[in-house]
C-alpha positions as a printed Julia matrix, in Angstrom:
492×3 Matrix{Float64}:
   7.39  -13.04   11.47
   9.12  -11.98    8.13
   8.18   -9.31    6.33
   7.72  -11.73    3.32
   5.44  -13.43    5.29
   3.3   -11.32    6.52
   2.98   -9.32    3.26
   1.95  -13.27    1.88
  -0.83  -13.37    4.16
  -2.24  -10.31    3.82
  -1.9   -10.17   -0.3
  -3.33  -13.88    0.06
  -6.7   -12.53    2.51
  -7.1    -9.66   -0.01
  -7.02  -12.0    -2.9
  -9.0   -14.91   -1.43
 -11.72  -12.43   -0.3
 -11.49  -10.21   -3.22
 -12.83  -13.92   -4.94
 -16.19  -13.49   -3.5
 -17.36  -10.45   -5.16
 -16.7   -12.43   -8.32
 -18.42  -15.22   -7.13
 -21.25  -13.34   -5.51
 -21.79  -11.81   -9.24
 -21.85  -15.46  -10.63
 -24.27  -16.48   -8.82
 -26.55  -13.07   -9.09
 -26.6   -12.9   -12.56
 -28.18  -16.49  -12.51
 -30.47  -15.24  -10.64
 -31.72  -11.47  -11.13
 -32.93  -10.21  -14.29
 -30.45   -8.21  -16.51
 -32.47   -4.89  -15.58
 -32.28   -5.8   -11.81
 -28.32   -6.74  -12.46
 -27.88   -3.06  -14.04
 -29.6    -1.23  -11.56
 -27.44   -3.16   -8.84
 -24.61   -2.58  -10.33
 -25.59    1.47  -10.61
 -26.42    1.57   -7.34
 -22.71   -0.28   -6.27
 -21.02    2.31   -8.78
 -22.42    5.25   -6.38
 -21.11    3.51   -3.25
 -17.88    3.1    -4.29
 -17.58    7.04   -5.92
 -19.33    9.04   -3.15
 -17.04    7.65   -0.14
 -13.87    8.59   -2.19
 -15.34   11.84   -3.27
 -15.75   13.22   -0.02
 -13.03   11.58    2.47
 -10.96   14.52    2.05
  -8.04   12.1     2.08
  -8.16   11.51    5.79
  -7.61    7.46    5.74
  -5.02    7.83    3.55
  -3.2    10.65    6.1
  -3.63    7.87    9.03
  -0.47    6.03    6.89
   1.85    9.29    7.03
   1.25   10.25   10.72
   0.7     7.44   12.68
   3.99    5.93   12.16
   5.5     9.2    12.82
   3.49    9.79   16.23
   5.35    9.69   19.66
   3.21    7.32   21.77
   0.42    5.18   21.99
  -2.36    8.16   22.8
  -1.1    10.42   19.86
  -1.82    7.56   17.55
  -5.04    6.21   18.99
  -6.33    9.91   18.75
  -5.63   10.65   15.16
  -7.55    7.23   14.6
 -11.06    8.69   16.25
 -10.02   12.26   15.31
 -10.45   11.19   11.76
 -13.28    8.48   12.89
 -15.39   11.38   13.71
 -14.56   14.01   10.89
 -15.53   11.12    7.91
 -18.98    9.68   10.01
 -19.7    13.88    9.82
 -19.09   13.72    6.33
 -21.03   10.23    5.73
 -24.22   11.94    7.32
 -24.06   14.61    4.97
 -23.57   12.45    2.52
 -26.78   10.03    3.12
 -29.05   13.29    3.85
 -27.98   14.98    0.58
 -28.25   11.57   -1.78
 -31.81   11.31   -0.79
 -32.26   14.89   -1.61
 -31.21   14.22   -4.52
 -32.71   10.93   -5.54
 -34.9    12.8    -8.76
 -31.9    13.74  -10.48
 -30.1    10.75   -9.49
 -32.59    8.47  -11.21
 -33.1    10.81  -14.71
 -29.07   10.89  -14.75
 -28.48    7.31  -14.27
 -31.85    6.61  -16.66
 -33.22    4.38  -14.52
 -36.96    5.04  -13.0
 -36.46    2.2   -10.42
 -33.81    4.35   -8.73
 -36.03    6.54   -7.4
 -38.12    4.13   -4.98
 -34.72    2.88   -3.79
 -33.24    6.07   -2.63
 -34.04    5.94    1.66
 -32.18    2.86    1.28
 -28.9     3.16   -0.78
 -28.29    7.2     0.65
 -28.15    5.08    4.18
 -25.03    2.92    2.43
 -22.79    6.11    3.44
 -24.09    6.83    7.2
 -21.46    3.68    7.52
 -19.21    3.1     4.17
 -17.47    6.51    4.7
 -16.48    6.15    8.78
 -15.62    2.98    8.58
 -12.84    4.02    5.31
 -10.4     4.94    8.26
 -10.26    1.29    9.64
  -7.18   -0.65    7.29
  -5.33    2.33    7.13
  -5.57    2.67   10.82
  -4.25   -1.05   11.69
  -1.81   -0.96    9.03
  -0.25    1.97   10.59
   0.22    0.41   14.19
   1.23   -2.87   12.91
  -1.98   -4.95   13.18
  -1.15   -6.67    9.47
  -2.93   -9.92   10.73
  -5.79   -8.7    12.05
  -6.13   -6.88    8.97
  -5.91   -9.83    6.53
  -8.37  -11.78    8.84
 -11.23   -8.95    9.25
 -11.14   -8.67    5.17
 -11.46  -12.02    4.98
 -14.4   -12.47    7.27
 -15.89   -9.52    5.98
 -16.01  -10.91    2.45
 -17.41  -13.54    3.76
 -20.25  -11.79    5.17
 -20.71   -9.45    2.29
 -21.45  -12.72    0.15
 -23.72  -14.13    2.38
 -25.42  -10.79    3.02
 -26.0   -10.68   -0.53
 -26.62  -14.68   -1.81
 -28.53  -15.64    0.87
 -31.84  -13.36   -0.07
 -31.2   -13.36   -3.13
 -31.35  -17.38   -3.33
 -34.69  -17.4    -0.61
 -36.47  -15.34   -3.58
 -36.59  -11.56   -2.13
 -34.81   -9.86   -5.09
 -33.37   -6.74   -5.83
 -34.74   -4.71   -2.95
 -34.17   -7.58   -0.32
 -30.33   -7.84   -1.15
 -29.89   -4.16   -0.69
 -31.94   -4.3     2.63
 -29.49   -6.78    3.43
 -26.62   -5.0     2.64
 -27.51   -1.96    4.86
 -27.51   -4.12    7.73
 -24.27   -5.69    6.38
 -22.83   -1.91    6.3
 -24.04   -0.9    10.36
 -22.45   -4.19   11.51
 -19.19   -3.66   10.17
 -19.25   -0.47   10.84
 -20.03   -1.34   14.77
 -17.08   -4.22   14.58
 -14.76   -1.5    12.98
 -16.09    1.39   16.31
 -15.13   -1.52   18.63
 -11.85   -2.67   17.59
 -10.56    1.47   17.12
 -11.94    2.03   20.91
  -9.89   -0.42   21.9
  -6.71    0.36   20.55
  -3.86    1.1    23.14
  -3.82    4.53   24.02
  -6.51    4.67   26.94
  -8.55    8.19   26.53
  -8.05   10.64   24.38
  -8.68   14.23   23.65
 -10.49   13.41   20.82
  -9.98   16.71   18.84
  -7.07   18.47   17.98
  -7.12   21.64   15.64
  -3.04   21.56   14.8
  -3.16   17.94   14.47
  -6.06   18.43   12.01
  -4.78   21.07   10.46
  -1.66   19.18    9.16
  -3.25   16.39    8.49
  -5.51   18.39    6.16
  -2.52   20.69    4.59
  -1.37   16.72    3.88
  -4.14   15.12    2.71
  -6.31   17.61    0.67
  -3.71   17.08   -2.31
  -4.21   13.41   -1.77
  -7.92   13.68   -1.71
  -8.32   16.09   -5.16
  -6.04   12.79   -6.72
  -8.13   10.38   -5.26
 -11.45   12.09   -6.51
  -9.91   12.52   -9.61
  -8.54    8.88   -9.79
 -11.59    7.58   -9.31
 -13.53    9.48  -11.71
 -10.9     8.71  -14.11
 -11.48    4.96  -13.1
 -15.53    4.91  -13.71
 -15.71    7.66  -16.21
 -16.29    4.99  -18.87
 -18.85    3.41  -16.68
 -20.63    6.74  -15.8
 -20.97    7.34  -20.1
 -22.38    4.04  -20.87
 -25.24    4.96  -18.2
 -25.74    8.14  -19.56
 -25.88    6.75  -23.14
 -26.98    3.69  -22.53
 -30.1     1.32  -21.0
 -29.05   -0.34  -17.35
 -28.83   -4.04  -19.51
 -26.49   -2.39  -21.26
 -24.48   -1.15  -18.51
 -24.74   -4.96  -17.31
 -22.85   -5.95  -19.81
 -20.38   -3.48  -20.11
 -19.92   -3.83  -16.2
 -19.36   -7.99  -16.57
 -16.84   -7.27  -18.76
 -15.46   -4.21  -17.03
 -14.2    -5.77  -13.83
 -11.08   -6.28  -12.73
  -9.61   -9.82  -12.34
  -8.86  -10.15   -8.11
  -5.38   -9.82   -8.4
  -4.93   -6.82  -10.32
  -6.31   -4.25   -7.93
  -5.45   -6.18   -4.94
  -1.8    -6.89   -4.77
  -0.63   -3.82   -5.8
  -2.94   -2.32   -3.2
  -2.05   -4.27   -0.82
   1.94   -3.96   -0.95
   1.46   -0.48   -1.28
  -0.08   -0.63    2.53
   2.5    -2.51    3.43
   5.1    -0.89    2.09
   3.8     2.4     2.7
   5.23    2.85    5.96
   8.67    1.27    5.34
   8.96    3.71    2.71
   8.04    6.84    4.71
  10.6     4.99    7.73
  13.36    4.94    5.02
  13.12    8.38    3.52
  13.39    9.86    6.93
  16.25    8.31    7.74
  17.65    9.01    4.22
  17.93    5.57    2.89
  16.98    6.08   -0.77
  18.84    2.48   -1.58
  16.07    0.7     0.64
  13.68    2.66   -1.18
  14.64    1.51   -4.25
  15.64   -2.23   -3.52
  12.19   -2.8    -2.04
  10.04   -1.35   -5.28
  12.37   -2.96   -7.57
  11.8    -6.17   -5.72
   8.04   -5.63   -5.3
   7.51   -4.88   -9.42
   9.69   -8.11  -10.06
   7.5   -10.29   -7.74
   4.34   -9.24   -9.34
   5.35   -9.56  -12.32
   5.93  -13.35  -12.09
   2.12  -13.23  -11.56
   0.61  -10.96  -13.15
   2.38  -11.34  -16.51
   1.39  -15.23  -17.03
  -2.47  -14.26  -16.02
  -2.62  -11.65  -18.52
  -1.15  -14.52  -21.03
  -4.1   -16.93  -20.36
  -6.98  -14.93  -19.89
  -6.4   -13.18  -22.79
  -6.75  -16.19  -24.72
  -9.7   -17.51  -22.85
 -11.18  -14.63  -22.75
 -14.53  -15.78  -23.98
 -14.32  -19.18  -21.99
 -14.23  -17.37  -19.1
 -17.04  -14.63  -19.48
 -19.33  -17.3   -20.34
 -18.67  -20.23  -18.09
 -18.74  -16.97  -14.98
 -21.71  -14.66  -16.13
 -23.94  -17.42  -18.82
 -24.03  -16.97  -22.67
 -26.1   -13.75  -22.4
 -23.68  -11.63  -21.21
 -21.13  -13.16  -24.02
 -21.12   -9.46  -25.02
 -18.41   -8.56  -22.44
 -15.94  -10.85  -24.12
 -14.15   -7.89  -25.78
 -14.42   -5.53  -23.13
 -13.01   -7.69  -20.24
  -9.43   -8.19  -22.97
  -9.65   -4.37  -23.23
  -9.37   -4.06  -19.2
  -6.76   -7.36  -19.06
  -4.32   -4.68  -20.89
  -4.46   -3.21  -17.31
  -2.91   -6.05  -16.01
   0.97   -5.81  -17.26
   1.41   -1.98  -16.15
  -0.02   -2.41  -12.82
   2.25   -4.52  -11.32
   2.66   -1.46   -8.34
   1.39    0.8    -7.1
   2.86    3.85   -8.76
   1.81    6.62   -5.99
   3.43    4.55   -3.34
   6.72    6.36   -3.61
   5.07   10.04   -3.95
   3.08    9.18   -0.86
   5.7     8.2     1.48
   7.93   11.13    0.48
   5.13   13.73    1.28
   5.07   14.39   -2.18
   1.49   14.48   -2.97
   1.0    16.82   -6.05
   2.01   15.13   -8.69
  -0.61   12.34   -8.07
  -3.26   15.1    -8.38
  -1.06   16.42  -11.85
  -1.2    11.86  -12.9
  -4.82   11.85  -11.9
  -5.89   14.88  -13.74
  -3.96   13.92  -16.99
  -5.56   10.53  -16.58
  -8.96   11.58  -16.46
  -8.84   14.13  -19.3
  -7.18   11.28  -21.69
  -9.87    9.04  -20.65
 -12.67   11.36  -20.89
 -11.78   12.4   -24.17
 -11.27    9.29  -25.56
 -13.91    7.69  -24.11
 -16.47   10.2   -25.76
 -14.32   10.25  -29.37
 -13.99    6.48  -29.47
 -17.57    6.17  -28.5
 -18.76    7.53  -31.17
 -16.84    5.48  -33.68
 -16.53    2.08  -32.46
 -19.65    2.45  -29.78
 -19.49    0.41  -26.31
 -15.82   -0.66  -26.49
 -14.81    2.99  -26.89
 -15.3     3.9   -22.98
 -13.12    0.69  -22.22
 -10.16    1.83  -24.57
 -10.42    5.51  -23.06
  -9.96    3.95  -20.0
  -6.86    1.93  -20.26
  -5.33    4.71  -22.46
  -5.73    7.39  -19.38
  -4.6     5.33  -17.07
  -1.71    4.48  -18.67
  -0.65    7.87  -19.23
  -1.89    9.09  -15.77
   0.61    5.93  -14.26
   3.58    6.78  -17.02
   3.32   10.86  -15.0
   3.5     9.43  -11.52
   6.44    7.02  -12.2
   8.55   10.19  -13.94
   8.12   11.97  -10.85
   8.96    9.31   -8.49
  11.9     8.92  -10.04
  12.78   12.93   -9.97
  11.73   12.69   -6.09
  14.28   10.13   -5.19
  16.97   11.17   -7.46
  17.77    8.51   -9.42
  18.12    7.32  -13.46
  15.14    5.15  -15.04
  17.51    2.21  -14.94
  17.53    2.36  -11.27
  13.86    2.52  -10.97
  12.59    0.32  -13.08
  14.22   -3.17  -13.25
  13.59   -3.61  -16.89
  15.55   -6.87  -17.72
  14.19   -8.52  -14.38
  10.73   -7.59  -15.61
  11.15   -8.71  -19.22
  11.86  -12.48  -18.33
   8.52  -13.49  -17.01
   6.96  -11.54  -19.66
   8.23  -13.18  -22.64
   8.71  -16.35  -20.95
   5.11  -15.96  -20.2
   4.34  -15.33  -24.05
   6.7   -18.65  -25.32
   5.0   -21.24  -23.08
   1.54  -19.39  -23.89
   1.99  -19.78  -27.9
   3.57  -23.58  -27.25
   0.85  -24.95  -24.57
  -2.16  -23.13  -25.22
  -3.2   -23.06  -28.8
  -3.97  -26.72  -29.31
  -6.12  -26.62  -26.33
  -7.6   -23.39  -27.53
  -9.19  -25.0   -30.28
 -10.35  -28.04  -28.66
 -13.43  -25.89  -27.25
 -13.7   -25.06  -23.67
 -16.98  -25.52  -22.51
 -16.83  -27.29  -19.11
 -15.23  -25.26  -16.32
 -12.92  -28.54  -15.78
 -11.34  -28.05  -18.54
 -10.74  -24.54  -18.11
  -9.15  -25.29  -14.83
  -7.24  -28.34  -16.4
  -5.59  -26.2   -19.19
  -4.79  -23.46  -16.64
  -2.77  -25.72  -14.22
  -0.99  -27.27  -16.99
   0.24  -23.65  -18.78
   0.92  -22.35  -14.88
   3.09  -25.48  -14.51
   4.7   -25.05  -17.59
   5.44  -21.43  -17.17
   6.99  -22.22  -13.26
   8.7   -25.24  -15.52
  10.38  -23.1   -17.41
  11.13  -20.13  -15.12
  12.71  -22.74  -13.1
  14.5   -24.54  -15.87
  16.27  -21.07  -17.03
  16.77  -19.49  -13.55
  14.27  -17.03  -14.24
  13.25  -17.39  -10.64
  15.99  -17.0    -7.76
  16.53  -18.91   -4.59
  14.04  -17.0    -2.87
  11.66  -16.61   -5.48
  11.33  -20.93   -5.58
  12.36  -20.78   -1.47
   8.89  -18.94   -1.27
   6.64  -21.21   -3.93
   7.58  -23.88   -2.32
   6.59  -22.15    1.59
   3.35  -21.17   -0.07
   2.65  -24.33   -2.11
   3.15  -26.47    1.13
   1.45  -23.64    3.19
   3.91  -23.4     5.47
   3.3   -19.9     5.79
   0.16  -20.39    7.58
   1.68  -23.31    9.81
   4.63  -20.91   11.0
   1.67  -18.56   12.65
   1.17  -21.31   15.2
């Protein structure tokens, strides 16, 4: 299969399943009090921050070594050699949140916390083993297993979560129900990394560990920094704020699917063909595949950020109800995310071995939006946190990109494709300020019409990147194999 292809289906798996999170939150905030929604959402903010916090970088080393590993056995056993190290550190992870559940609850300023400890410190006896899984498959080639266990298991997490909620058991029965949720994955991830090819192992190896540790502890620092750059805002509003506040602020704080996923996702993808590349010496390949990547995305990403930003308030209240119209604001300060993220800017670093300046991007990024977050807090109240945010990342992504560029030796102009990328953005802009004002004023309060005024300014925009030969050959070569789904019928 194509490279195109497969990096098609496994972008399209990430996005389709990253769709039921959203819709799982559609349907709980119909359903759960504000309060409940809060302290869900608190709860969700610890799962995702402890398993990054303490994975030392290990998953992430699996996409460096593996594809630089001799045979079959050498692979399978830095899988389980990492397997084991993160389920030691998800043990100490669950024993020492429960030990802590006092000061977890007066932090997070929420009483109900408390009662809920034994089960959320259990989340990480299986979140933090089972982080080693996609990097793992990735590595060895697996890309369509991949897509299909992510899809399947955001299936599951929806139904895991809708299900009790909708037969009445509330707050504590969905998190029940997401334990069990958490062992069975885990169990489906144990089985499918026993039986990779390989046969037995010596399932420990001190050099082995060793440089995958020298590798990956400057990785890790990043990554814990990255992602306390990346909830810092969401960590002030619960210290200064009630959990219905944080509610809101969280509706209006997520990320549309698409902009964490694709990058993401090429970036695992891509990974490895970079790290291939560099070793051989083949900077050009390097650079023809980013460029290409960034111009790709872009032809998405750019006319999203168009429309939602218009519809902003449209959309917050037809998805979360008029009482969390609140977010409105907040979700356009996180869509200016979506035009600088069209890669993944550590990709390059990664591949290279050239971990430290992610750390250096992730520090400055977190500073910036600390700083801010607490300064413009104080003056324009719950929107500050959100600008901090978007300002530190942006300055955290600006470092990373300087010293990609250093790393491979070549001018900005090489790098980034600036031309190619400024087509589908003002192209994007004309057919938004032509098609979409007259509808914006029309008054969208049926999702119908929301979807009815986003095909037509979608069309219009493929309309007119076609008309001007915005898009290539292959650009409208692969539309056309993804609008007909051919994609899926070549895996027959």
């Amino acid at each position: 299969m194509r490279f195109a292809d497969k990096s098609i289906i496994y972008i399209g798996s990430h996005v389709a399943g990253s769709l039921f999170p959203l819709l799982t939150s559609v349907i709980i905030v119909r359903y759960m009090s504000i309060y409940d929604y809060g302290t869900l959402r608190q709860i969700m903010l610890l799962a995702v921050l402890v398993p990054t916090s303490i994975a030392l970088g290990l998953p992430q080393s699996l996409s460096y070594f593996i594809p630089r590993a001799e045979s079959a056995m050498q692979k399978k056993q830095l899988a389980l050699q990492v397997l084991i190290s993160l389920s030691i550190l998800g043990a100490g992870a669950t024993i020492l949140t429960y030990l802590l559940q006092e000061q977890i609850s007066e932090g997070f300023s929420n009483p109900t916390l408390k009662p809920l400890a034994w089960i959320y410190s259990l989340y990480f006896l299986f979140i933090v083993p089972s982080k080693c899984a996609q990097s793992t498959l990735l590595a060895v080639g697996k890309t369509n297993l991949v897509s299909g266990l992510d899809l399947v298991t955001e299936v599951a997490n929806f139904s895991f979560v809708v299900v009790p909620l909708l037969l009445g058991y509330g707050l504590k029965g969905v998190l029940l129900c997401l334990l069990v949720f958490y062992g069975i994955r885990f169990a489906v991830m144990l089985g499918i990394l026993l039986g990779l090819e390989g046969g037995f192992v010596k399932l420990w190896d001190w050099q082995i560990f060793k440089a995958q540790l020298h590798y990956s502890l400057p990785l890790w620092l990043s990554f814990v920094v990255t992602v306390g750059r990346a909830t810092v805002d969401k960590f002030l509003v619960v210290y200064l704020y009630r959990p219905e506040d944080f509610a809101i602020y969280s509706r209006g704080a997520f990320e549309l699917p698409l902009i964490g996923m694709v990058p993401f996702a090429l970036a695992n993808l891509l990974g490895p063909k970079f790290a291939e590349a560099y070793g051989r010496g083949e900077t050009e390949s390097i650079i023809s595949l980013w460029r290409e990547a960034a111009r790709k995305v872009a032809h998405v990403f750019f006319p999203l950020f168009v429309f939602c930003f218009i519809f902003a308030e449209s959309i917050i209240t037809l998805l979360f109800t008029t009482q969390y119209r609140g977010s409105v604001e907040i979700f356009r300060i996180y869509l200016c995310l979506l035009p600088i993220r069209i890669v993944s800017y550590k990709t390059i670093l990664i591949a290279t071995g050239t971990t430290k300046p992610i750390l250096g991007a992730a520090i400055i990024g977190f500073v910036a939006s600390l700083a801010l977050g607490i300064g413009l807090e104080a003056t324009v109240g719950l929107t500050g946190p959100a600008f901090g945010n978007v300002i530190g990342e942006a300055l955290g992504l600006g470092y990373m990109l300087w010293h990609s560029r250093q790393v491979l030796n070549v001018s900005w102009a090489a790098l980034v494709p600036a031309q190619k990328l400024a087509q589908p953005l003002w192209g994007a802009a004309l057919v938004g300020m032509v098609i979409l004002p007259p509808f914006h004023f029309a008054g969208l309060e049926h999702p119908g019409l929301v979807v009815a005024f986003a095909a037509v300014y979608f069309a219009g925009y493929i309309a007119f990147m076609r008309i001007f030969r915005f898009f290539t050959e292959e650009d409208w070569a692969l539309i056309r194999r993804c609008a007909t789904l051919k994609v899926l019928r070549d895996l027959r």
